[in-house]
VOKOLMI-896136 format. One record per residue (C-alpha): residue in one letter; z, y, x. Coordinates in Angstrom, 3 decimals, padded with zeros to 6 digits. Layout:
A_Z_Y_X
...
//
This chain:
X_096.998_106.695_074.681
X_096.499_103.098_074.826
X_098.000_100.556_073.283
X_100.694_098.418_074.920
X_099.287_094.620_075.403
X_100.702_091.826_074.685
X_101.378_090.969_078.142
X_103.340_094.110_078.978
X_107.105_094.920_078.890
X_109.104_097.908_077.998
X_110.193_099.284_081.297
X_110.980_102.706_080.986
X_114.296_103.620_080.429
X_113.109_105.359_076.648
X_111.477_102.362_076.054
X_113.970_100.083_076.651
X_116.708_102.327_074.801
X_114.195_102.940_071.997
X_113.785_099.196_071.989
X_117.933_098.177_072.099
X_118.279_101.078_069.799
X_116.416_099.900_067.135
X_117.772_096.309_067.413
X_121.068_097.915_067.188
X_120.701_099.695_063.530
X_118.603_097.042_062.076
X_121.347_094.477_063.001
X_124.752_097.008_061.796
X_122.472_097.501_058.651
X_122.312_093.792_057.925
X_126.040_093.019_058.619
X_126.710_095.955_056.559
X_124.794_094.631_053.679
X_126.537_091.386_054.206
X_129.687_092.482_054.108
X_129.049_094.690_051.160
X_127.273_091.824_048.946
X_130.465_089.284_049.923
X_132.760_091.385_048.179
X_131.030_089.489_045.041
X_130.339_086.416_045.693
X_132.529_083.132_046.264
X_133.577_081.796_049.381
X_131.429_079.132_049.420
X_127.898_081.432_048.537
X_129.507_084.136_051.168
X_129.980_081.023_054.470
X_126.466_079.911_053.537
X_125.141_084.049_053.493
X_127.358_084.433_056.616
X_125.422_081.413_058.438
X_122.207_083.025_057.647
X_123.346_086.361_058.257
X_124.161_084.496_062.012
X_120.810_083.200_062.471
X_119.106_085.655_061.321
X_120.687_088.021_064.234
X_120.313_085.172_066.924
X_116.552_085.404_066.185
X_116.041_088.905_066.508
X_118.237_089.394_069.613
X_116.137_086.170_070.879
X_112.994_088.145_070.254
X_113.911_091.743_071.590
X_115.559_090.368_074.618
X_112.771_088.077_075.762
X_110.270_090.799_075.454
X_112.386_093.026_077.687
X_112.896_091.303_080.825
X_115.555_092.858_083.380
X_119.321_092.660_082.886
X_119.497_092.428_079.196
X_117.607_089.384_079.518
X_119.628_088.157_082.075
X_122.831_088.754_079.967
X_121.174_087.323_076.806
X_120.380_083.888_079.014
X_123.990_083.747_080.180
X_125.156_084.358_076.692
X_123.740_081.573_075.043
X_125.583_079.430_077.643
X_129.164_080.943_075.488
X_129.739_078.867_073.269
X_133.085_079.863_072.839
X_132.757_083.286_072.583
X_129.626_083.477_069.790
X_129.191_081.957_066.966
X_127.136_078.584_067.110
X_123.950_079.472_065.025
X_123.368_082.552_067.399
X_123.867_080.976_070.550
X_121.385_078.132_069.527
X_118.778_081.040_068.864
X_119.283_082.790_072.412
X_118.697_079.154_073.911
X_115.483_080.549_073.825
X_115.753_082.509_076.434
X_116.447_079.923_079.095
X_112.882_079.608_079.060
X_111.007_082.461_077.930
X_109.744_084.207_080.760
X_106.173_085.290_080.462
X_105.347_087.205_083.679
X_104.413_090.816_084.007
X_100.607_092.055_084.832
X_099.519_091.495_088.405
X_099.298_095.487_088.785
X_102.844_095.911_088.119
X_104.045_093.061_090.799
X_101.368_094.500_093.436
X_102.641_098.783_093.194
X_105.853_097.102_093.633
X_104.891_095.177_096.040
X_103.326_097.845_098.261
X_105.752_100.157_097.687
X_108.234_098.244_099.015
X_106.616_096.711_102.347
X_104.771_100.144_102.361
X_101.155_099.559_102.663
X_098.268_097.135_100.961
X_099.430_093.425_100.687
X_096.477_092.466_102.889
X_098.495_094.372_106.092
X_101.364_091.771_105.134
X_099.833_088.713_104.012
X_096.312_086.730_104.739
X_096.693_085.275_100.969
X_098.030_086.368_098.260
X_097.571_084.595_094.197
X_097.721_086.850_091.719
X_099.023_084.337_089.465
X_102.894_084.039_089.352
X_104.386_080.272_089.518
X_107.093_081.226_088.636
X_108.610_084.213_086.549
X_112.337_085.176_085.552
X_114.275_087.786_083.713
X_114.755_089.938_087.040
X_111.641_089.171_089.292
X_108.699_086.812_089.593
X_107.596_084.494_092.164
X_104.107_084.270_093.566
X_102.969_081.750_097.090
X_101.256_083.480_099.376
X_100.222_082.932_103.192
X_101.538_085.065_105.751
X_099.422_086.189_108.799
X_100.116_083.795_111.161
X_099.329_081.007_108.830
X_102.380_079.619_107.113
X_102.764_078.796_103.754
X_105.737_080.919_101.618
X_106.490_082.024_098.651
X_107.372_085.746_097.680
X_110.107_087.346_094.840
X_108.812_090.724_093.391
X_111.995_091.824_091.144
X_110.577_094.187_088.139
X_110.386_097.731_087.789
X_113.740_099.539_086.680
X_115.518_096.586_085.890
X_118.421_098.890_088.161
X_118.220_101.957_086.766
X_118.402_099.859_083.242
X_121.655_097.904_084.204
X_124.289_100.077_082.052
X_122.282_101.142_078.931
X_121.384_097.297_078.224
X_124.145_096.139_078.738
X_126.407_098.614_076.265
X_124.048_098.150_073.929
X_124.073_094.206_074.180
X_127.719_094.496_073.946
X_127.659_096.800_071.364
X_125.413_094.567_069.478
X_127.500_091.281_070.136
X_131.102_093.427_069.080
X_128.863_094.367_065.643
X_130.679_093.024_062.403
X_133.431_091.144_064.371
X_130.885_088.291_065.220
X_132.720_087.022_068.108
X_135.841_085.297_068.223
X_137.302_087.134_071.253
X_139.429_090.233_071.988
X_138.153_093.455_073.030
X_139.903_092.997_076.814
X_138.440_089.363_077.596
X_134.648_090.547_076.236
X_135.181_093.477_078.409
X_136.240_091.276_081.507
X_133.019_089.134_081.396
X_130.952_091.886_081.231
X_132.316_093.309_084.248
X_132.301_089.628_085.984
X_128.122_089.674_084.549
X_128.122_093.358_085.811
X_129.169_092.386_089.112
X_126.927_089.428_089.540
X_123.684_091.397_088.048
X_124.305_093.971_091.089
X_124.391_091.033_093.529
X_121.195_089.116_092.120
X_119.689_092.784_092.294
X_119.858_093.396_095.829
X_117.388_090.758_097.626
X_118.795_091.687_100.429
X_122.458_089.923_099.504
X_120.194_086.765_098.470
X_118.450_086.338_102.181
X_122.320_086.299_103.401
X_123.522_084.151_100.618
X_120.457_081.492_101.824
X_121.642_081.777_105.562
X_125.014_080.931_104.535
X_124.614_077.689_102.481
X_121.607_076.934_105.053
X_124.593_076.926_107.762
X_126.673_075.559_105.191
X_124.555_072.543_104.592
X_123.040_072.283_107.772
X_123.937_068.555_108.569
X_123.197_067.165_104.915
X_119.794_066.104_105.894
X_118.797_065.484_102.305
X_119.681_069.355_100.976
X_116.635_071.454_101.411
X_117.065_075.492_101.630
X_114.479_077.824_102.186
X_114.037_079.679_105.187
X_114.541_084.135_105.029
X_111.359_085.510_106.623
X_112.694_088.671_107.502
X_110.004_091.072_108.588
X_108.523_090.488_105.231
X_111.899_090.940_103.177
X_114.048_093.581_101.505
X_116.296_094.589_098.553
X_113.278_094.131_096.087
X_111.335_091.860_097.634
X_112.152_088.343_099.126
X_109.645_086.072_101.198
X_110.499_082.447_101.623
X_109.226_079.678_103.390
X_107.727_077.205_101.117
X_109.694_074.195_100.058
X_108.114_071.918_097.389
X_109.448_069.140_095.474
X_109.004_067.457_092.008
X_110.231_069.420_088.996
X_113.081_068.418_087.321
X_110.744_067.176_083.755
X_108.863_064.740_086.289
X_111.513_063.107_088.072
X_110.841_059.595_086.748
X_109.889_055.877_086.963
X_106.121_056.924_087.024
X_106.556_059.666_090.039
X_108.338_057.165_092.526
X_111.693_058.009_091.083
X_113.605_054.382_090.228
X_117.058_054.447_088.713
X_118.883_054.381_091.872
X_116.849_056.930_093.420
X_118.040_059.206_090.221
X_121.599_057.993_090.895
X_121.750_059.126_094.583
X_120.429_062.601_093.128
X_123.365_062.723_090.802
X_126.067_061.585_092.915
X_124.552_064.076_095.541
X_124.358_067.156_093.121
X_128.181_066.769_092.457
X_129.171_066.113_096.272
X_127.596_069.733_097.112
X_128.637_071.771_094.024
X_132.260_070.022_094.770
X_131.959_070.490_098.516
X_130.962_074.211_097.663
X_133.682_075.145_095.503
X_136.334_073.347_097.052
X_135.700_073.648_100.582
X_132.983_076.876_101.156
X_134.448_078.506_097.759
X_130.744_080.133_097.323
X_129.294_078.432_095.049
X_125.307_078.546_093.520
X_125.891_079.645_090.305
X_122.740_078.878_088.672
X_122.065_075.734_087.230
X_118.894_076.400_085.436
X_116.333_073.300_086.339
X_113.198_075.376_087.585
X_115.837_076.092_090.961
X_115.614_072.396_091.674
X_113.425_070.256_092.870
X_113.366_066.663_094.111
X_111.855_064.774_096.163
X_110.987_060.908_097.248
X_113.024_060.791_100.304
X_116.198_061.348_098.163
X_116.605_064.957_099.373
X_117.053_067.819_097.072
X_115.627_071.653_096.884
X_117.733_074.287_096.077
X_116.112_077.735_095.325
X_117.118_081.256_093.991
X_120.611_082.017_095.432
X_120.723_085.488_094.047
X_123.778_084.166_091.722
X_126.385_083.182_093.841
X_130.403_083.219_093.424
X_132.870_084.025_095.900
X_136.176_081.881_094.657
X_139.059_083.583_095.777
X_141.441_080.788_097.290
X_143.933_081.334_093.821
X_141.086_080.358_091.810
X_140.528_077.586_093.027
X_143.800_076.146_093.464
X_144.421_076.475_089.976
X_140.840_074.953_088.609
X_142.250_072.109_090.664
X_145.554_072.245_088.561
X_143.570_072.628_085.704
X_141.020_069.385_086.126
X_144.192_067.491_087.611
X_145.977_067.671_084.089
X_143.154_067.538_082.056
X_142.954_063.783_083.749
X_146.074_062.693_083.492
X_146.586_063.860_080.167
X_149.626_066.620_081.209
X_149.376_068.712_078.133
X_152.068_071.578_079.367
X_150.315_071.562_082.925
X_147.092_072.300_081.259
X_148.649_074.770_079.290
X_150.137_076.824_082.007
X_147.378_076.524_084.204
X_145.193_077.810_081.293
X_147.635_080.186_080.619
X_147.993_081.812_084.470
X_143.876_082.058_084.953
X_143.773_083.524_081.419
X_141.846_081.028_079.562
X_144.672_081.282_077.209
X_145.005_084.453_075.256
X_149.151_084.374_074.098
X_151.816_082.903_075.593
X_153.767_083.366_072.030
X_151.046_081.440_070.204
X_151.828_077.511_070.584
X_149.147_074.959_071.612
X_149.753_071.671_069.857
X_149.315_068.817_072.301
X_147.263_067.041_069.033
X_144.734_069.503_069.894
X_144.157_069.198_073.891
X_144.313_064.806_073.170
X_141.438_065.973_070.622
X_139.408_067.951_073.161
X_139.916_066.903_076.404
X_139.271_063.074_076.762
X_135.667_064.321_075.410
X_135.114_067.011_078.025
X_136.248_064.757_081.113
X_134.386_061.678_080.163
X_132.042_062.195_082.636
X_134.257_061.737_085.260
X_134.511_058.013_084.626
X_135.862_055.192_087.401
X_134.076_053.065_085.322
X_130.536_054.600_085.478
X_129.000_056.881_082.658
X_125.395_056.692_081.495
X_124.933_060.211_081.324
X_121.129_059.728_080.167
X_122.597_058.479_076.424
X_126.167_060.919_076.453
X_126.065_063.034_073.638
X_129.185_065.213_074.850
X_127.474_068.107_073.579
X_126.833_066.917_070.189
X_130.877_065.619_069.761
X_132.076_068.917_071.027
X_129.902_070.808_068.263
X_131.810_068.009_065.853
X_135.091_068.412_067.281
X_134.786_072.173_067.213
X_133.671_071.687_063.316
X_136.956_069.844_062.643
X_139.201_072.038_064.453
X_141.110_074.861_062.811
X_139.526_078.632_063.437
X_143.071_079.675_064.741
X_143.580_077.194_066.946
X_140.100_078.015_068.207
X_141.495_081.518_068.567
X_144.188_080.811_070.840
X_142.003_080.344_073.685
X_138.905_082.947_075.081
X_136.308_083.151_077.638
X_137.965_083.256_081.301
X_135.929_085.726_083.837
X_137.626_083.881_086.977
X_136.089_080.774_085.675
X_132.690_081.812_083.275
X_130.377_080.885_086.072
X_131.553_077.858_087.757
X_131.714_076.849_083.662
X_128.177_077.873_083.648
X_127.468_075.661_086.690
X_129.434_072.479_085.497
X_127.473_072.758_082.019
X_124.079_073.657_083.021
X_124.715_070.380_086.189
X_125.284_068.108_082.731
X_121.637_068.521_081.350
X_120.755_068.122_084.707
X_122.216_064.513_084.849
X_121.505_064.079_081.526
X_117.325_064.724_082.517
X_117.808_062.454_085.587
X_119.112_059.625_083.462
X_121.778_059.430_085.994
X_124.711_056.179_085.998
X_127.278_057.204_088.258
X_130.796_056.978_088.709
X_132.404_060.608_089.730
X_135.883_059.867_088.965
X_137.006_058.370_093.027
X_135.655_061.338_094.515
X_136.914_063.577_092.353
X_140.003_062.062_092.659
X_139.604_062.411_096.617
X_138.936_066.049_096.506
X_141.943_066.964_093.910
X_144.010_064.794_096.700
X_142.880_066.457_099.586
X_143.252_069.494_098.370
X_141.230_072.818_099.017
X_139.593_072.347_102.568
//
């Protein structure tokens, strides 16, 4: 039998659970050991064993995930976006993952390929490059021409990233519940992984995607500087996705040197929080994933959007009470906050107390970005004085809140849109129109 390259991916399902499996006991065995070995030491050695103990894991779920593609990835990528829910030196391991998606072999992408347009790729398309441009946890992205001549780009998901779904994800939930490392109850973990469940099966089925783009293409239609891709079709289906081709400048090259001044950056940023707000507030579907490579810029001001496999539908509740919530936050109404918190279920126990001490600690720092003043979000470090704050605040205070699975992906999209600004250098002032939305209301 030959040997598996370095190239290649587990994709059978007794590979993958062999894989997971293994990750599994060596981790319990570690925490075990841990927990065994802190019995005799002092607090101090047993923190500074625990921290290690914490890295140690982040690196090896890190590894294992990013060699497995598929949804584990996919749930690995969104969990080092929780902050709140795992400890800090394993999320800053699976950070990783954000960007470590080596492609599969070109023999994989074409049997899938064939299979699912049934027949050879030259029946479909005059050109095809065997070299992906782009590669994810679920699928990877290669241009091609089609017969009559125009330029697209086509989204091969992998091989039995479905019929994977449930195993990976018990086991990476098995593996995050291990020792007690997260600071959540049993019910909230449970209710993200059903909100990451439900999203998975939606970024699974290309199909959903092609309607998702003709909705925010109707959506957007008279924002002339919003570019969507166009759905070809005859060429499309739940595994496979051909698009026309829509280029722009990456993210990492949006600069003084590529034609993009300061102000040109500041329209972008101003822009990006018009749609997202215009999108939750008024279409409540919102694009849900903020990672750079589904952007791209260009000179005339207008922006690209790509993948719109993750989506969220906001029921109207929702987002009438992430409006309370944001209201409060800005005008400094501690009990508001607290109720509104409290009704989405941000807020794990109405019994346990919230000193107002603590939201004056935490919130100025997270709103600061909505400034009527202007903010410089190229030199905010509101990432780094969170990590401080959360340093200086008490573990059970810290404890009286947990992840939300109404709110975990518009979070996602409001923190993954701040290294966006952050990259663009961006000076803007989002505080008036925020303001006008929260006024207006839900359109």
């Amino acid at each position: 039998m030959a040997k598996r390259g370095r190239d290649q991916r587990p994709t059978s399902s007794r590979g993958r659970l062999w894989k997971l499996t293994g990750m599994t006991t060596s981790i319990a065995t570690r925490v075990a050991t841990h927990q065994v070995k802190g019995w005799f030491q002092a607090p101090e050695a047993r923190e500074a064993n625990r921290e290690a103990l914490m890295r140690h894991i982040g690196r090896e779920v890190a590894a294992t995930l990013g060699e497995m593609k598929g949804a584990v990835m996919k749930v690995g990528q969104i969990a080092s976006q929780m902050q709140d829910v795992l400890p800090r030196e394993i999320a800053e391991q699976l950070a990783v993952l954000q960007n470590a998606s080596a492609p599969m072999p070109f023999h994989v992408i074409r049997r899938q390929l064939e299979q699912a347009l049934g027949g050879p790729i030259a029946e479909h398309f005059s050109h095809f490059e065997e070299q992906p441009f782009a590669a994810a946890s679920i699928g990877q992205v290669h241009r091609a021409t089609t017969l009559s001549g125009e330029p697209v780009v086509v989204k091969v998901q992998y091989p039995a990233v479905k019929a994977s779904i449930d195993s990976d994800m018990k086991h990476l939930k098995r593996i995050l519940k291990l020792g007690s490392l997260l600071r959540v109850d049993e019910n909230a973990l449970d209710a993200v992984f059903r909100e990451i469940r439900t999203q998975l099966d939606d970024e699974l089925d290309y199909q959903k995607e092609a309607d998702n783009l003709r909705l925010f293409h109707e959506f957007h239609a008279d924002d002339a500087d919003v570019v969507i891709p166009r759905v070809f079709p005859a060429l499309s289906n739940a595994s496979v996705l051909t698009l026309s081709l829509e280029e722009g400048t990456p993210l990492e090259q949006v600069n003084d040197e590529n034609g993009f001044d300061q102000a040109l950056r500041d329209r972008f940023g101003t822009r990006l929080f018009d749609l997202i707000a215009r999108q939750i507030f008024d279409l409540r579907v919102v694009h849900c994933d903020p990672h750079p490579g589904n952007f791209a810029f260009r000179t005339d001001g207008s922006i690209v959007l790509y993948d719109f496999g993750a989506v969220k539908r906001l029921p109207e509740q929702d987002v009438q009470l992430m409006a309370r919530i944001v209201r409060a936050a800005l005008d400094g109404h501690w009990q508001a906050l607290d109720q509104a918190l409290l009704e989405i279920g941000a807020r794990r126990d109405r019994s346990e107390q919230v000193s107002e001490r603590l939201y004056r600690n935490w919130v100025p720092l997270l709103v600061q970005g909505f400034s009527d003043q202007g903010f410089d979000f190229g030199s905010a470090r509101i990432h780094q004085e969170l990590i401080q704050q959360a340093k200086r605040t008490p573990l059970e205070e810290m404890l009286k809140f947990q992840p939300c699975s109404r709110t975990l992906l518009v979070q996602r999209v409001v923190g993954g849109h701040y290294w966006t600004l952050k990259s663009l250098r961006v000076k803007a002032a989002f505080r008036p129109p925020l303001e006008e939305l929260l006024a207006r209301g839900p359109g």
